[in-house]
C-alpha positions as CSV (number, residue, x, y, z in Angstrom):
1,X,-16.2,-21.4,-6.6
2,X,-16.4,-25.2,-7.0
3,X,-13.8,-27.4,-4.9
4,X,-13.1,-29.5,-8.1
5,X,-13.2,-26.6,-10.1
6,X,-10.5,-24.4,-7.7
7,X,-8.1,-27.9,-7.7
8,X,-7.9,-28.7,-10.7
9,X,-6.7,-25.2,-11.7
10,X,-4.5,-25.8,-8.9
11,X,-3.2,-28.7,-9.8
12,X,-2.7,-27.8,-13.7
13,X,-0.9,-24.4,-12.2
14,X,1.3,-26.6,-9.7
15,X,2.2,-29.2,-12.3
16,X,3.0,-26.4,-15.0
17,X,5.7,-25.1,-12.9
18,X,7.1,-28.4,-12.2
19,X,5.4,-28.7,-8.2
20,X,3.7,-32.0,-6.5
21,X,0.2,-31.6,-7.7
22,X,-1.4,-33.5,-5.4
23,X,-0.6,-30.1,-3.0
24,X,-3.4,-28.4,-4.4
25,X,-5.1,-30.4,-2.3
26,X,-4.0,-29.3,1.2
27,X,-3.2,-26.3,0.0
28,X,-6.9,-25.8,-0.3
29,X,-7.3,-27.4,2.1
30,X,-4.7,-25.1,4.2
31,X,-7.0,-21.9,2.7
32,X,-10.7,-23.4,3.7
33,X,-8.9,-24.0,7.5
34,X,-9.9,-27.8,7.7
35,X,-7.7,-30.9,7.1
36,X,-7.4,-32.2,4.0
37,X,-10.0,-35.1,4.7
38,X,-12.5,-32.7,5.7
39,X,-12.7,-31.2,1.7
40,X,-14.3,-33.9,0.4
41,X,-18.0,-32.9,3.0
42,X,-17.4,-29.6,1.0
43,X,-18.9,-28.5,-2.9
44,X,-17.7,-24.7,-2.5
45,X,-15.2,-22.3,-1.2
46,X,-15.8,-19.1,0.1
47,X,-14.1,-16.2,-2.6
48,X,-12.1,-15.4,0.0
49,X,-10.8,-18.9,0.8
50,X,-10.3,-19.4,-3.3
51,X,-8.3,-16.0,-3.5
52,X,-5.7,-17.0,-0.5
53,X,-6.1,-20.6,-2.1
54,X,-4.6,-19.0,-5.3
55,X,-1.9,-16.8,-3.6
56,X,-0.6,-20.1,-2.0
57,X,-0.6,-21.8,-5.7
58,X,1.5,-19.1,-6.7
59,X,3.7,-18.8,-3.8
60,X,4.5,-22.4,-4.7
61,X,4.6,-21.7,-8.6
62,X,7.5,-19.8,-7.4
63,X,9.3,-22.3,-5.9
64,X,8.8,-21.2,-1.9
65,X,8.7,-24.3,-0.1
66,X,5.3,-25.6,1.3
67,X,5.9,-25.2,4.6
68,X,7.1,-21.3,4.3
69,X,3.9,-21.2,2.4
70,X,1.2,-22.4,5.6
71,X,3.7,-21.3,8.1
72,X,4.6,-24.7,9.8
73,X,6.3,-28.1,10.2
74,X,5.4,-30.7,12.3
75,X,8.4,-32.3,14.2
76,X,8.7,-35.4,16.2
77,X,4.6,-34.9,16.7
78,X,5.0,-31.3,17.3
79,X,4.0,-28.1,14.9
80,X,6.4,-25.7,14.8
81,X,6.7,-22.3,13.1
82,X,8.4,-21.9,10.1
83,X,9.6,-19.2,8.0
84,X,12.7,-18.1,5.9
85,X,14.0,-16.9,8.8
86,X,14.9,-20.6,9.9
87,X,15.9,-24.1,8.0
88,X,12.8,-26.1,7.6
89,X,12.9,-28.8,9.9
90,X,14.0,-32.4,7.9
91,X,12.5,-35.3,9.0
92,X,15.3,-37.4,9.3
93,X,16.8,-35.0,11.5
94,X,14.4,-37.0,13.7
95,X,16.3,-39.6,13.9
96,X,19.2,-38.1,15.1
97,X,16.8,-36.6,18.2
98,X,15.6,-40.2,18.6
99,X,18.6,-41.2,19.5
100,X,19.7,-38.5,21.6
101,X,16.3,-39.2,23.7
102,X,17.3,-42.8,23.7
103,X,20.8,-42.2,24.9
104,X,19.7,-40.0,28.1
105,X,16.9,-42.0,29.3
106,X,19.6,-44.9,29.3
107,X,22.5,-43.1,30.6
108,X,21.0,-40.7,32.9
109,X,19.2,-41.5,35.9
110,X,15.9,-39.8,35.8
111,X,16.8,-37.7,39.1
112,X,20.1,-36.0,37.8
113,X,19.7,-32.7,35.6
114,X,20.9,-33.5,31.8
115,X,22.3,-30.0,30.7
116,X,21.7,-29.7,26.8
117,X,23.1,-27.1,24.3
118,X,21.5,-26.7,20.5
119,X,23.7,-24.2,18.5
120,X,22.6,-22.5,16.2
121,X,19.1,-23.5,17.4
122,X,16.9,-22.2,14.1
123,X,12.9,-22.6,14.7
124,X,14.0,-24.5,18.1
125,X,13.0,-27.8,17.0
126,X,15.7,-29.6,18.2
127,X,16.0,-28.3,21.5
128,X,11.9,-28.0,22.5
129,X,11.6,-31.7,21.1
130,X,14.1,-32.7,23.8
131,X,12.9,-30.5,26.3
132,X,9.0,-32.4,25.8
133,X,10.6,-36.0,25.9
134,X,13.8,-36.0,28.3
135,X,12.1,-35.2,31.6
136,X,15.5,-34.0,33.4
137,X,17.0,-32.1,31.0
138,X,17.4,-28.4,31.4
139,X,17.7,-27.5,27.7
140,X,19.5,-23.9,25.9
141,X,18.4,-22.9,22.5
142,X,21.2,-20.5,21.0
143,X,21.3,-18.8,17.9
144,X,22.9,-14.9,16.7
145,X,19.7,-14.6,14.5
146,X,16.7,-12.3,16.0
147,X,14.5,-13.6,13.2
148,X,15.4,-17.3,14.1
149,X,15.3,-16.6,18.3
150,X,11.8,-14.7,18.0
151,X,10.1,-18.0,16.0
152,X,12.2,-20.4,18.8
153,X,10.4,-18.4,21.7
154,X,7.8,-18.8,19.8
155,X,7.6,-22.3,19.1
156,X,8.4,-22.8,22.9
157,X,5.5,-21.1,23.9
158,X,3.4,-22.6,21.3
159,X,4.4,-26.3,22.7
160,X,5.0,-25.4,26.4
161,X,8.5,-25.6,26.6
162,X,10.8,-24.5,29.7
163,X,13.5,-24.5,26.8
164,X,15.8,-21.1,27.8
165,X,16.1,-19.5,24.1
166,X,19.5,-17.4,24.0
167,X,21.3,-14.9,21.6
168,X,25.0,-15.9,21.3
169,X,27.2,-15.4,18.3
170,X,29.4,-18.5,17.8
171,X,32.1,-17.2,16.8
């Protein structure tokens, strides 16, 4: 199948169904496994690569968010995990670790232990980003969901985090 061929049926679909259709892009992208940048040193995809490239398309047709659909969100220049197990990380949810980051490294001396909770942790986002940029904090990811705490061990593993992940109901 032709690359210009495969997105603008993509795009047509996408924009039919009231979706950004500049996604048929990466979403091709996402199915040929390069970045988007990469497509344009390509003419063809694989049928194999155009049939998930049209699964995603209708995934998205249907209203499930892009990053459920490729499986990942990229947080404070980390990839994490997604799925509809967890919230989809927000990016100005960034801001808020920012300033947590901010607030340690200038209240804490380097050499004392900062002790940090996230509740109701999700994909771990929170808590990993803080593990990777406060070097003395000793941080807990809690959460009662087992789909949520599998994707935060996960996600800890896949960014090499010493974050402790733990199942705790709230409430």
């Amino acid at each position: 199948m032709k690359i210009n061929e495969a997105m603008q049926m993509g795009r047509e679909a996408l924009s039919k169904h009231g979706v950004e259709p500049r996604e048929a892009r990466l979403l091709l992208a996402f199915a040929m496994k390069i970045s988007g940048s990469e497509l344009i040193k390509y003419t063809e995809c694989t049928k194999e690569q155009y049939k998930l490239y049209m699964e995603l398309i209708n995934r998205r047709c249907n209203k499930e968010p892009y990053n459920y659909v490729v499986g990942y969100k990229e947080f404070m220049k980390l990839n994490f995990e997604v799925d509809s197990n967890v919230l989809i990380p927000r990016d100005d949810t960034e801001i808020l670790v920012e300033e947590i980051i901010k607030i340690a490294k200038e209240k804490f001396a380097t050499n004392n232990k900062i002790r940090i909770l996230d509740m109701c942790t999700g994909s771990g986002c929170i808590a990993i980003s803080l593990d990777k940029y406060i070097e003395n904090a000793e941080v807990f990811a809690v959460d009662v969901s087992d789909g949520a705490l599998n994707l935060a061990r996960k996600n800890a593993k896949l960014n090499a985090s010493n974050v402790k992940v733990i199942k705790y109901n709230l409430f």
